[in-house]
C-alpha positions as CSV (number, residue, x, y, z in Angstrom):
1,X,-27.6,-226.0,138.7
2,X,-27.8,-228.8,141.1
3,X,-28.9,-231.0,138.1
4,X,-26.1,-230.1,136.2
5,X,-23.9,-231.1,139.5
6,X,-25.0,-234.2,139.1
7,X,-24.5,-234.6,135.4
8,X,-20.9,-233.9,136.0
9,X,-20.3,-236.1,138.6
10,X,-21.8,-239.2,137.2
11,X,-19.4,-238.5,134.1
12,X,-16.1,-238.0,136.2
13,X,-16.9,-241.3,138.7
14,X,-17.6,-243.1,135.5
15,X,-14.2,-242.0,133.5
16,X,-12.6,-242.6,136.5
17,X,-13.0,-246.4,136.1
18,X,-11.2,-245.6,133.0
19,X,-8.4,-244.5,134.0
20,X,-5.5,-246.4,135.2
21,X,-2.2,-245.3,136.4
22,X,-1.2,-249.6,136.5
23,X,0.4,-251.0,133.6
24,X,-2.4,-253.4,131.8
25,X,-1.7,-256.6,130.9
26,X,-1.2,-257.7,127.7
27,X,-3.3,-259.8,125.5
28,X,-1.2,-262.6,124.4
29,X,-3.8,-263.6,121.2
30,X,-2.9,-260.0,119.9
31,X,-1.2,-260.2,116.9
32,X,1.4,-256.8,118.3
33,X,1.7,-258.6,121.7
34,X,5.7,-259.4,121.3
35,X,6.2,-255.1,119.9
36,X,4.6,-254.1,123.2
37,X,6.8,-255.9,125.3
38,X,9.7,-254.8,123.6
39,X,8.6,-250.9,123.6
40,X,7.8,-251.8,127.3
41,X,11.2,-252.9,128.0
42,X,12.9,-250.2,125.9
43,X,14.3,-247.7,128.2
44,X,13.7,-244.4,126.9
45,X,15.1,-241.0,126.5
46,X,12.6,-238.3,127.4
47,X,12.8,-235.1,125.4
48,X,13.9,-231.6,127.1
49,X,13.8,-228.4,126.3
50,X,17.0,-228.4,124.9
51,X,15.3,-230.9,121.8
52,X,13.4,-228.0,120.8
53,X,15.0,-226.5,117.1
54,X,15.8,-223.2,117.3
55,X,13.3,-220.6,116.5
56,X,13.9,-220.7,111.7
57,X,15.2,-217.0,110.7
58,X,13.9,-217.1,107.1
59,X,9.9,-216.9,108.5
60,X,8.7,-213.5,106.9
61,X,7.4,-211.3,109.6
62,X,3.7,-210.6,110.3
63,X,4.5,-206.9,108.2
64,X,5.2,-208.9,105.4
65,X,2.4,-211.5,106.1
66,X,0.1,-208.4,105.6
67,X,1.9,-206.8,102.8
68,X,1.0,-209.8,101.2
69,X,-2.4,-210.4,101.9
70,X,-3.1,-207.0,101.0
71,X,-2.2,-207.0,97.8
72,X,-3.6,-210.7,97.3
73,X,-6.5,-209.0,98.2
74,X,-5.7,-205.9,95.5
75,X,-5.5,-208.1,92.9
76,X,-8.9,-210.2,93.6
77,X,-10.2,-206.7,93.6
78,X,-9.1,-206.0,90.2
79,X,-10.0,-209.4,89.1
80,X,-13.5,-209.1,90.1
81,X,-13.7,-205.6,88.4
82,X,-12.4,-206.8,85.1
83,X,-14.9,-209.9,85.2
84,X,-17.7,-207.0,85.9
85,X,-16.5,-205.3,83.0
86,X,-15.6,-208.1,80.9
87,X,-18.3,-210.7,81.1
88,X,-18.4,-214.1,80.0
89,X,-18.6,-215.0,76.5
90,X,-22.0,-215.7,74.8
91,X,-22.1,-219.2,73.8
92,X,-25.5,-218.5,71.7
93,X,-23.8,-218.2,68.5
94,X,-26.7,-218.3,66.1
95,X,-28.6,-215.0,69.1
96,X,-25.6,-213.3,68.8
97,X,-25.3,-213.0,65.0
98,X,-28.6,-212.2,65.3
99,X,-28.1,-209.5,67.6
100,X,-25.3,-208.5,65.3
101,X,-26.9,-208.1,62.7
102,X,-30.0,-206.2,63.8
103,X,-27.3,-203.9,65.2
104,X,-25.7,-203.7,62.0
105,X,-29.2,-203.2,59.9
106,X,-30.0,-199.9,62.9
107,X,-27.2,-198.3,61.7
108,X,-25.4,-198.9,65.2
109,X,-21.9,-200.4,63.3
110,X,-21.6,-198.8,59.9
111,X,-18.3,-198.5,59.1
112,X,-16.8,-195.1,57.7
113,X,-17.6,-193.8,54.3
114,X,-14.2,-193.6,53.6
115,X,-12.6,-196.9,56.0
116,X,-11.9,-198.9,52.5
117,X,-9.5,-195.9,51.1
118,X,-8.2,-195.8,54.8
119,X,-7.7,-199.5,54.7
120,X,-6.3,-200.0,51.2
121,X,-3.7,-197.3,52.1
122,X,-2.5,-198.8,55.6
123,X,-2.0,-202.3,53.3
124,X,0.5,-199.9,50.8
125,X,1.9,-198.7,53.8
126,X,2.8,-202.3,55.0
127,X,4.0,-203.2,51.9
128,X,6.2,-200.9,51.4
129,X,7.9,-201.5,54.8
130,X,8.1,-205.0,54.1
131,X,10.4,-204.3,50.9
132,X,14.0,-206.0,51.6
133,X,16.4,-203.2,51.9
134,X,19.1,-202.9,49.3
135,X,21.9,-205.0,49.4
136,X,25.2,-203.5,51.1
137,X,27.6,-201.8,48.0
């Protein structure tokens, strides 16, 4: 404790020497000698409270503040579930073909027997829809 004592007053007698209440004198060499004796001789208006802008009326309120960070929060949420569920992208082309195919040859994405027929007749299906209607009479 005592030590400590110490320590602090050695550091307040020796910022003390800093400090100076005296106007310093100027070093005529600087290069911003002439600006500081024309801000020095500048007589000044000090700011009041009066200066300070009145309080803005379009700053949400701390409801809406959380209303927001809640649902910024909601929708992380939701992002980080459908990255869980929706991972990255294989870049291995030639593995996953591979992986494709060995699916394929287990019998793991066989089409339908009858997916052609079922195919063929969704394409009529189309086509006929696609047929221009007649021209108005």
């Amino acid at each position: 404790m005592l030590r400590q004592a110490a320590l602090f007053s050695a550091t307040a007698a020796a910022l003390a020497g800093c400090a100076s209440l005296t106007p310093t004198e100027i070093d005529e060499r600087s290069s911003v000698a002439g600006a500081i004796r024309t801000a020095e001789g500048t007589a000044r208006r000090y700011p009041t409270f009066a200066d300070i802008p009145a309080t803005p009326r379009d700053v949400p309120t701390v409801a809406q503040y959380d209303q927001t960070v809640n649902g910024v929060r909601g929708e992380g949420a939701e992002l980080q579930a459908w990255t869980v569920a929706n991972p990255p992208i294989n870049l291995d082309t030639e593995g996953y073909v591979a992986a494709q195919r060995g699916r394929t040859e287990a019998g793991g994405a066989v089409p339908p027997a009858d997916q052609a027929q079922r195919t063929e007749s969704y394409a009529e299906a189309a086509r006929r829809r696609a047929q221009p209607p007649p021209p108005p009479s």
